[in-house]
C-alpha positions in Angstrom: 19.4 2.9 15.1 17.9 -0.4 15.8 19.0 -3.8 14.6 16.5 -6.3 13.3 16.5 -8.1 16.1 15.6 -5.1 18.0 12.4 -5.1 16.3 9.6 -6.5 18.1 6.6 -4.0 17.2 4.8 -2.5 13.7 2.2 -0.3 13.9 0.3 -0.4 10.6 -2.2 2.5 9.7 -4.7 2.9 7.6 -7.6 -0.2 8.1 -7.8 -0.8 4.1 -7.5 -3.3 2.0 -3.7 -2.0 1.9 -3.1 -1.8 5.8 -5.1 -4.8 6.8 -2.8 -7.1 4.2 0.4 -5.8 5.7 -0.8 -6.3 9.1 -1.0 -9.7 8.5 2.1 -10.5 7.1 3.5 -8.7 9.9 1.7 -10.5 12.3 2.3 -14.0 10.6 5.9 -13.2 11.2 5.6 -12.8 14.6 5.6 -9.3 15.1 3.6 -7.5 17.9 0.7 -5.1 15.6 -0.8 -2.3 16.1 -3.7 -1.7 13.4 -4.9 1.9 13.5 -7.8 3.5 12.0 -9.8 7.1 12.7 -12.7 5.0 11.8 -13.8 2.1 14.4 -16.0 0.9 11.4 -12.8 0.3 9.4 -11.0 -1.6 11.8 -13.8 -4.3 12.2 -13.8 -4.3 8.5 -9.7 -4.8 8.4 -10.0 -7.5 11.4 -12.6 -8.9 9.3 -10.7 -9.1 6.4 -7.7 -10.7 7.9 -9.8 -13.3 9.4 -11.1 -14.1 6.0 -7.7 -14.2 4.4 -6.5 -16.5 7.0 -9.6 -19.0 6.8 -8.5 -19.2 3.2 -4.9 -20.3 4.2 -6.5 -22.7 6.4 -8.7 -24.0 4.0 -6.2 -24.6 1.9 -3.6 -26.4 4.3 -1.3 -23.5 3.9 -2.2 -22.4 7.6 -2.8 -24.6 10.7 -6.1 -23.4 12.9 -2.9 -23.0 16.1 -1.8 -20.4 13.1 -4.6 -18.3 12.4 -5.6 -18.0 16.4 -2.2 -16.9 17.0 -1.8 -14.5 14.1 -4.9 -13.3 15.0 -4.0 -12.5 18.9 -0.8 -10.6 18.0 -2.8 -8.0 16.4 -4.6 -4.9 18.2 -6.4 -2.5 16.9 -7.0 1.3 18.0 -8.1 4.7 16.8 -6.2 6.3 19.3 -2.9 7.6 17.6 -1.2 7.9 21.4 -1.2 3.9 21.0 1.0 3.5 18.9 4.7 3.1 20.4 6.4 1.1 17.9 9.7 0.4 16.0 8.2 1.0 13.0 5.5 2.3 11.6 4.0 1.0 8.4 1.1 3.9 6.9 -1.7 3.0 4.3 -3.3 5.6 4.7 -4.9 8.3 2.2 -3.0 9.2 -0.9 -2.4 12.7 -0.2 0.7 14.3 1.1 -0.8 16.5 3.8 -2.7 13.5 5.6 0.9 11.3 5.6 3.1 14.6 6.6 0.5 14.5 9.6 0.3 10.9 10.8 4.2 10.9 10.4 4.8 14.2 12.6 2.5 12.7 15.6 3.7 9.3 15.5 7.3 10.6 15.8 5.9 12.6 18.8 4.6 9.8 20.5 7.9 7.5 19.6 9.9 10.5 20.8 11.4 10.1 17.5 12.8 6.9 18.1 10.9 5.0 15.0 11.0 4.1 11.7 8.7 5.6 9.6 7.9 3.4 6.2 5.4 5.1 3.9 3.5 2.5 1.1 2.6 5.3 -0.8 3.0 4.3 -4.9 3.5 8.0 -6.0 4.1 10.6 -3.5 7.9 11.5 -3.1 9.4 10.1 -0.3 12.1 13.1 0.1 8.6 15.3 0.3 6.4 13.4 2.4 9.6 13.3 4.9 9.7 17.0 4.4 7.1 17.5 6.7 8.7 16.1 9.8 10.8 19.6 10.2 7.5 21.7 11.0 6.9 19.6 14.2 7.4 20.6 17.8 10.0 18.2 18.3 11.4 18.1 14.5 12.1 14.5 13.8 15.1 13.6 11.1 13.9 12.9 8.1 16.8 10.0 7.6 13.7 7.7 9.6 11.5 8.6 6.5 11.7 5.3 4.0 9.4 3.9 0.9 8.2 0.4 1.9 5.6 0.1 -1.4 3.7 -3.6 -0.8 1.3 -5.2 -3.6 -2.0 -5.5 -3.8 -3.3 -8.0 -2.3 0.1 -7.3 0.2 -0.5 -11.1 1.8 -0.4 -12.5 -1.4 2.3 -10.5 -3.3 5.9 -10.8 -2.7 7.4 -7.6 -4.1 8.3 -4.9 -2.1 10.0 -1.5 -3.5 12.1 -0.1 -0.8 12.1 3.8 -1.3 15.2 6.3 -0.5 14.7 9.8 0.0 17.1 12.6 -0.6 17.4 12.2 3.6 16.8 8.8 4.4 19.6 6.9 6.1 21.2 4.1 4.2 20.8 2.1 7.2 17.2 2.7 7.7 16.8 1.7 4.0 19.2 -1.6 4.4 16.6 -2.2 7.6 13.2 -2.0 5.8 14.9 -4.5 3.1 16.2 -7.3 5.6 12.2 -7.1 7.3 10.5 -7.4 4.3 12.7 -10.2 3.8 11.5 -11.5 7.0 8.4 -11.0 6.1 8.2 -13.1 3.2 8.8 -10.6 0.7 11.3 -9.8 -2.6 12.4 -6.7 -1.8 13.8 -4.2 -4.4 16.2 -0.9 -3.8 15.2 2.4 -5.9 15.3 5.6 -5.9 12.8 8.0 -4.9 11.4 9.2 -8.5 8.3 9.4 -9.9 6.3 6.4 -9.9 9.5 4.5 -8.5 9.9 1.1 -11.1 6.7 -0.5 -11.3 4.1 1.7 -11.4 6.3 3.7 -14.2 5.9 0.8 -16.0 3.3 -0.5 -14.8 1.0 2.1 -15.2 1.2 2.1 -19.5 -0.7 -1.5 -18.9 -3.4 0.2 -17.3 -3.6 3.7 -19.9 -3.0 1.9 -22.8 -5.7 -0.6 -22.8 -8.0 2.5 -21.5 -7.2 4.1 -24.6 -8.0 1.4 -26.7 -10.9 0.8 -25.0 -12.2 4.3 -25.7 -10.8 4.3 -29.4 -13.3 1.2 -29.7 -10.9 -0.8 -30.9 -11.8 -3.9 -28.9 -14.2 -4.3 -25.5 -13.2 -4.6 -22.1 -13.3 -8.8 -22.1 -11.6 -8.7 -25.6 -8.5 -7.2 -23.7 -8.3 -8.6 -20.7 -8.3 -11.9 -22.4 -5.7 -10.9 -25.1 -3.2 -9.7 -22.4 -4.2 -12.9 -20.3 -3.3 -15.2 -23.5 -0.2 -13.3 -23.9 1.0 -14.7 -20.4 -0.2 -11.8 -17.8 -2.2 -13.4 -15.2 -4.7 -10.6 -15.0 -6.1 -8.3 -17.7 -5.7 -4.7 -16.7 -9.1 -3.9 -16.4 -9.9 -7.4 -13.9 -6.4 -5.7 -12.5 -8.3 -2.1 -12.5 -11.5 -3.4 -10.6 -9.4 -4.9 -7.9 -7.0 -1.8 -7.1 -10.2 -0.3 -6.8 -10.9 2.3 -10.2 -10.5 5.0 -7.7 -7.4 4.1 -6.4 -5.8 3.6 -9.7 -6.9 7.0 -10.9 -5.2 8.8 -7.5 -2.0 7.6 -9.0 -2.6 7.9 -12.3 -3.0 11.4 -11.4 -0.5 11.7 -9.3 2.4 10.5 -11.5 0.8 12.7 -14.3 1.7 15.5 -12.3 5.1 14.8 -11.3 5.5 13.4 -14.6 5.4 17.1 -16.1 2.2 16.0 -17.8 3.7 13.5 -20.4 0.9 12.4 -22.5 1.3 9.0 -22.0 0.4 9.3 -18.1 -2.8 11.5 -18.9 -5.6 10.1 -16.5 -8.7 8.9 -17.9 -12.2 10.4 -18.7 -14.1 7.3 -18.5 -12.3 6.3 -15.1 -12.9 9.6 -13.6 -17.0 9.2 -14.8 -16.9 5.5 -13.2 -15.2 7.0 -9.9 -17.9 10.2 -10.0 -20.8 7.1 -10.8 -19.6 5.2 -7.6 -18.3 2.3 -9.8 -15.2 1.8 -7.8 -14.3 -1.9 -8.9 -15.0 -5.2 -6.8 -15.2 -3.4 -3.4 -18.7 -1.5 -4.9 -19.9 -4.4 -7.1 -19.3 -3.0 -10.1 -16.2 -1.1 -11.8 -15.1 -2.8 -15.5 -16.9 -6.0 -14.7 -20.3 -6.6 -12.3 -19.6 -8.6 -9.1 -21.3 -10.4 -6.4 -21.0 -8.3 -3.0 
């Protein structure tokens, strides 16, 4: 079991919005990064993204130029999965159990199960997606399987919900807590149930106002600027469009499921007809609200 100090390299997958933001905080903090990606497209994307968010942080005398070069030369990018020997790897990748199980059995492989492995998934069991490890060649302990759930956007947010498993080692939890400290971060313990804290309570502020919408009780801006005046500093459909309507739909779904189906998780008609329309939120110019791409 490694120490903190022992930690010199993160391996991030998954090129999104997700990935790319926890890539740079981890290379802001000094850490060697591996950014990985099955698409080359979405890794120019991610390295573009990061080199936006930084320019911002310059602009803004938050960041020196020195800064940005040097954040910038700490990260790597691949779409060869053999790459990545790390201490830990981070995965933003697709919300869907059989495409983590995956990533997580062949990174262990490569690691020679000598890594960390630190899902961001925001609904999928942790004690399941760890599960998977067992039907490997060389069977890797699930005790290495933690939650390490960032924010959207993840170099902007400071929470961090660190994620037991039924398995997962107590020091491999205390671990992923003391570097997202280092990171920057507020990290938070919890325990792996459905929708772990936030997005169980989170989620009502994005049904709810859904509801109301379709009940016609008020429009979209009526909302938004109601919750706003009420001291949230997004409305939840502004919120909606930059999760990405998609996005917030997988989970809704999701925790409806492991939720048993409890009414007040049911996932919405109008989101799914915006998702099946292509109105995905501010990354397609248009979800709640138009936008300039």
């Amino acid at each position: 079991m490694k120490s903190l100090s022992e930690i010199k390299t993160i391996a991030v997958a998954g090129a999104g919005t997700m990935g790319a933001g926890i890539a740079q905080v981890s290379a802001q903090s000094e850490y060697d990064v591996w950014l990985y990606d099955v698409a080359e497209i979405a890794l120019q994307k991610g390295k573009q993204l990061i080199e936006k968010n930084l320019s911002v942080a310059v602009e803004k005398g938050k960041l020196s130029e020195e800064e940005k070069q040097k954040t910038l030369s700490r990260i790597k990018t691949t779409t060869a999965i053999t790459d990545l020997k790390c201490d830990v790897l981070i995965e933003a990748v697709l919300e869907k159990l059989e495409v983590k199980q995956e990533l997580f059995r062949k990174v262990a492989e490569v690691n020679n199960n000598n890594c960390i492995l630190a899902t961001n998934t925001s609904s999928i069991p942790i004690t399941l997606i760890g599960g998977g490890l067992q039907t490997s060649n060389t069977p890797t302990s699930n005790s290495l399987v933690v939650g390490m759930h960032f924010f959207n956007p993840p170099h902007l947010m400071k929470l961090v919900e660190v994620v037991s498993g039924k398995e997962t080692s107590p020091e491999v939890a205390q671990l992923i807590f003391d570097l997202s400290k280092k990171l920057g971060k507020h990290p938070v313990m919890t325990k792996d149930r459905p929708g772990f804290i936030v997005n169980r309570i989170g989620k009502l502020y994005h049904t709810e106002p859904i509801k109301i919408l379709e009940e016609e009780i008020a429009d979209v801006e009526t909302i938004d600027a109601l919750m706003e005046a009420s001291g949230f500093k997004m409305g939840p459909f502004k919120l909606i469009d930059l999760i990405g309507v998609d996005a917030n739909l997988n989970v809704t779904k999701s925790l409806y499921e492991l939720m048993e189906h409890e009414e007040k998780f049911k996932p919405s008609a109008t989101q799914q007809k915006m998702v099946d329309e292509g109105k995905l939120g501010k990354k397609s110019g248009e979800g709640f609200y138009k936008y300039n791409k």
